[in-house]
N, C-alpha and C positions, 0 to 999 in steps of 0.2 A: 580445581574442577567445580563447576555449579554443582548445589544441595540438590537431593531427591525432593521435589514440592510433592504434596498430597492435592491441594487445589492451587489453581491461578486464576479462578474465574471471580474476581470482588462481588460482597454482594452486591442486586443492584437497585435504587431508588430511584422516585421522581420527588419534586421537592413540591412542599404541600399538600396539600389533601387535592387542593383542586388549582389548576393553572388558572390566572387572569387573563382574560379573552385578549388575544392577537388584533391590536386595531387595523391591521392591515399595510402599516408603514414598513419603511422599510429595516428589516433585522440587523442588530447590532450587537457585541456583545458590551461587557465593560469597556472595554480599549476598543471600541468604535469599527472595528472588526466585521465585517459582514459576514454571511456563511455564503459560501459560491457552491462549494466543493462537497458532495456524499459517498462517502466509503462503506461498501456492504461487503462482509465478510460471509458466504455464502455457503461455507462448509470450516470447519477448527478442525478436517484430516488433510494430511500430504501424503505423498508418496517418498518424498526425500529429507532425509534428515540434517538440515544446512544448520552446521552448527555456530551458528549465531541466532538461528531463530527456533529450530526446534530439535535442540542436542539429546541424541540415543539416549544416554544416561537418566534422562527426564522423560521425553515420550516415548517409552518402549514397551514391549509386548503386551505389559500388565497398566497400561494409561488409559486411562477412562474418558474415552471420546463423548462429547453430546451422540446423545440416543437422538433418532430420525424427529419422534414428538414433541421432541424439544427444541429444534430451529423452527425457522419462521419456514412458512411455506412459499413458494413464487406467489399465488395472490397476495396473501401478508406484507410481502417484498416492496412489490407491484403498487398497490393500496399506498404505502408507507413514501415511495417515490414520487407518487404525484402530489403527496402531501407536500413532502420536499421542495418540488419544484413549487408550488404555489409560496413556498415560503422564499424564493428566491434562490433556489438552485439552479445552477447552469451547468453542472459539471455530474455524472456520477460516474465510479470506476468499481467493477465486481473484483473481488479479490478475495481469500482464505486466511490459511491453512491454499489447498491447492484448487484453486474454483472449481475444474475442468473435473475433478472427482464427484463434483454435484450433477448427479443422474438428470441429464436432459435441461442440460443447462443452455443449452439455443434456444428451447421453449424460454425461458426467464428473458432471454435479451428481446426476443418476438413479443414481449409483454410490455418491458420497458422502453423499445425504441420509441415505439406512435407517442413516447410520453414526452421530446421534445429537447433532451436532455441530451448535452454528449456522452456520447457511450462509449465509457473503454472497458477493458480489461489487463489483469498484469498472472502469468502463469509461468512457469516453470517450464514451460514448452514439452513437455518430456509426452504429453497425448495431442500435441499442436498437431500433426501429420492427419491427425483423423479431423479433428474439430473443427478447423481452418475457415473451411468454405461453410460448414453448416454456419459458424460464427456470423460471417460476413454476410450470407444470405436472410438472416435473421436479425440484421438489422447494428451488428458491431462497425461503431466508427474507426475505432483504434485498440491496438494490441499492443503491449509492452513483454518483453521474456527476458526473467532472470536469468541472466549466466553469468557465472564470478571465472571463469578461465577458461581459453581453449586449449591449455595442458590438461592431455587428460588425467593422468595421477591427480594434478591438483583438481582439478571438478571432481572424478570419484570421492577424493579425499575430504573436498568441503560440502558437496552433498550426502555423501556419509551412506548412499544407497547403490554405489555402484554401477551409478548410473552415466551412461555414456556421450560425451559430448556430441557426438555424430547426431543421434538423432534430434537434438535439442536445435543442433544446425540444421536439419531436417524440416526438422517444423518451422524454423523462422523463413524456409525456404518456404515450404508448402504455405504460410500465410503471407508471402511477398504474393504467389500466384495466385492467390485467392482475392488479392486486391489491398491488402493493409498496406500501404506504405506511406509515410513511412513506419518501419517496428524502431521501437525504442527497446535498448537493450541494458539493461543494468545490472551492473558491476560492484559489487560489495565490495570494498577494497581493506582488506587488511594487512600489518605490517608483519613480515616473516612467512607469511601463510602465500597471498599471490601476490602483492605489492611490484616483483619483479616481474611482471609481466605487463604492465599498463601500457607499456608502449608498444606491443607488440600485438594487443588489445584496440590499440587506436591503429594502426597498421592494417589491422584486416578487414577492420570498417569502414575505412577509408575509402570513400568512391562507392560505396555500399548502395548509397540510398539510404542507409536505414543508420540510426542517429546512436550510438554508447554514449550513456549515461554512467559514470564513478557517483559512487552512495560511501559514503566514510560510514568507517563501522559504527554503530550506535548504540547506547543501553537501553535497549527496547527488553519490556519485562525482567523477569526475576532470573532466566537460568543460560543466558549466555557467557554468562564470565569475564563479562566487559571490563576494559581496562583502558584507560588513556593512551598508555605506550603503545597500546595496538591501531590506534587512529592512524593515518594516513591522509592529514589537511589537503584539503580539495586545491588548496594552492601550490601545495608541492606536486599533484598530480598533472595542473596545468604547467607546470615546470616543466616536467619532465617530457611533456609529449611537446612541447613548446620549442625544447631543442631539438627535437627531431623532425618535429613538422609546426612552422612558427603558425601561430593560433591567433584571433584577434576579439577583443569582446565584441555579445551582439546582445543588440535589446532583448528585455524580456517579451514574452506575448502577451503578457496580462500581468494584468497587478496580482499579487501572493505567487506567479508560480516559482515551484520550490527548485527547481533547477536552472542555477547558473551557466549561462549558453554562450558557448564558445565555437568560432569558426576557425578552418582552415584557409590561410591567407591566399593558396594556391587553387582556393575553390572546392576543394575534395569534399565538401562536408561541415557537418558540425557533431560537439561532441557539447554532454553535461555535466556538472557538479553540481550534484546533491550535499550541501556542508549543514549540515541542524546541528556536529558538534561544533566547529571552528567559526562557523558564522552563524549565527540563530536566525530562523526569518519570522520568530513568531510573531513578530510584529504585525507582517502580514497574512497572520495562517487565518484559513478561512475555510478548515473541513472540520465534518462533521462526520461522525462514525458509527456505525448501525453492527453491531455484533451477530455471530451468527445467529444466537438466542433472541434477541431482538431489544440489546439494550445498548442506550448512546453513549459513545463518549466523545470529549471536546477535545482528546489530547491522546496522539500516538504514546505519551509515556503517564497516562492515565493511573492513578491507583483505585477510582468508583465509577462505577457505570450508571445508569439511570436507566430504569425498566418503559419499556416501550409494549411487551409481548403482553403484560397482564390487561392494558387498557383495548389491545387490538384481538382478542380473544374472552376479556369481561364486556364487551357489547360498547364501547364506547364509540360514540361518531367522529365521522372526520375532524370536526371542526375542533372536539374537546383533545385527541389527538396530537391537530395545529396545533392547539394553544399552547401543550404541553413541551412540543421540541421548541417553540419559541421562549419559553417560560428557561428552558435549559440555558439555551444560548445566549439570553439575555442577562444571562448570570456568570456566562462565561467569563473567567480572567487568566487563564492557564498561559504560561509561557516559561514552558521547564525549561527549555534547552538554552532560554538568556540567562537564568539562575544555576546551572546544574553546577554542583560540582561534586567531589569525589563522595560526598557523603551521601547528598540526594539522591546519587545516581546507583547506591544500593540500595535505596528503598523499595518493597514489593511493588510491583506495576503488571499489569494486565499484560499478557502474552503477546507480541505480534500475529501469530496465528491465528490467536481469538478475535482480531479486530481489524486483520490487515495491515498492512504495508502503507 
């Protein structure tokens, strides 16, 4: 079982005193790397305890959530994201801990839509019923909802909150009529735990409209318990739903994205694999990550952050700002997941909670 942490939050830095001005070309990191993509973790609480990303044992009664003064606020957010996009972002997606817990969280997207940017979000669905249409009407392009099994012993089991799959179906339902489709639905797959269910998973998707995405388990942060045995290769996933219902490759949509897109030859659909351990695509990774405190990081399996909140609250202007997420990224050289292996992959790392998904 994972150790009791006392902290998972690294400290966090910007490098130098002061960033070299952004000439305005276009961003690259070391490995030539653009940044397209911004992940804002908009709250570090959930309502479910998925034990792969935020196990009881670790976040329970006595765990010290950031205090309200301590994230960023929607203008901070807001401010932060047009920075972003001026630096060449196309993409941004709000994510947690569980976003929809951040009180008046349609107001944040009504801020960032007019900014030009695609807007998704990725949730838990378990307050999708309520949220749906405020979402959509405030300006969300696209919704993704976690669900690792429509067993329900196994979803209570792996959410760990007793929480019931009906209404999770619920919400993706109430956000089909709110106008999202397609939802993108992702599947954490691990072996012994639901692995036995992929196919039956691809089955009820089928003909949906709406797209399942397989995510192989990962060593995101210090307290899931990660183990290789527990992987479940995104190839043997396409295996298996392969002989039941034959699949065919299909182009990517863009350069970096991280899921591999697979069709139904019979037209039903298409399904994804997410593979960062059996395949790496860091070659092409090109996000960037905004914590909920408001520090960046270059890399889902991060061990340092870089402070953002001290210069956005000590009076600095946009521009010194720019310079500085440029200044980060252009330093960038991360590419855990082509190096990882059993030893790297127990080194402390910054929570998925903290930083999103």
């Amino acid at each position: 079982m994972p150790q009791k942490v006392i902290s998972i939050r690294p400290q966090s830095r910007m490098p130098g005193t002061k960033a070299p001005r952004y000439d305005g070309s276009q961003l690259a990191d070391t490995r030539g790397r653009p940044m397209r993509d911004l992940r804002i973790s908009v709250t570090d609480r959930c309502n479910f305890r998925c034990t792969y990303c935020m196990p009881r044992e670790v976040f329970d009664a006595d765990y010290k959530f950031l205090p309200h003064e301590a994230i960023l606020s929607f203008e901070e957010i807001a401010r932060l994201a047009g920075i972003f996009i001026g630096l060449g972002v196309k993409k941004i997606r709000l994510t947690g801990g569980e976003p929809l817990l951040r009180k008046g969280l349609p107001d944040l997207v009504a801020m960032l839509a007019p900014l030009g940017a695609d807007l998704t979000l990725t949730t838990n669905g378990s307050t999708l019923v309520k949220h749906a249409q405020a979402l959509k009407d405030a300006g969300l392009d696209r919704l993704t909802v976690s669900l690792d099994s429509l067993d329900e012993a196994t979803f209570r089991a792996m959410n760990d909150a007793d929480f019931p799959v009906e209404k999770v179906l619920d919400g993706i339902a109430a956000a089909a009529d709110s106008g999202f489709s397609p939802v993108k639905i992702n599947m954490v797959v691990k072996r012994g735990v639901n692995d036995q269910q992929i196919v039956e998973a691809a089955r009820h998707w089928r003909d949906s409209g709406h797209i399942l995405r397989f995510i192989e388990f990962m060593d995101v942060g210090s307290t899931n318990g990660w183990r290789m045995d527990d992987v479940i290769p995104s190839a043997e996933v396409v295996r298996r739903i392969s002989e039941a219902f034959p699949l065919e490759p299909v182009e990517a949509n863009y350069a970096g994205e991280v899921a591999g897109r697979w069709r139904y030859k019979d037209g039903a659909g298409e399904i994804g694999v997410i593979s960062s351990v059996t395949q790496a695509f860091c070659a092409d990774c090109n996000r960037m990550r905004l914590s909920t405190e408001g520090s960046l990081y270059t890399c889902l399996f991060a061990q340092q952050g870089h402070d953002l909140k001290s210069l956005l609250r000590g009076g600095a202007d946009d521009d010194a700002i720019r310079d500085s997420i440029a200044a980060v990224w252009r330093l960038r050289d991360d590419r855990y997941s082509e190096l990882r292996t059993a030893e790297t992959a127990k080194k402390p790392k910054v929570e998925m909670s903290y930083i999103g998904g």
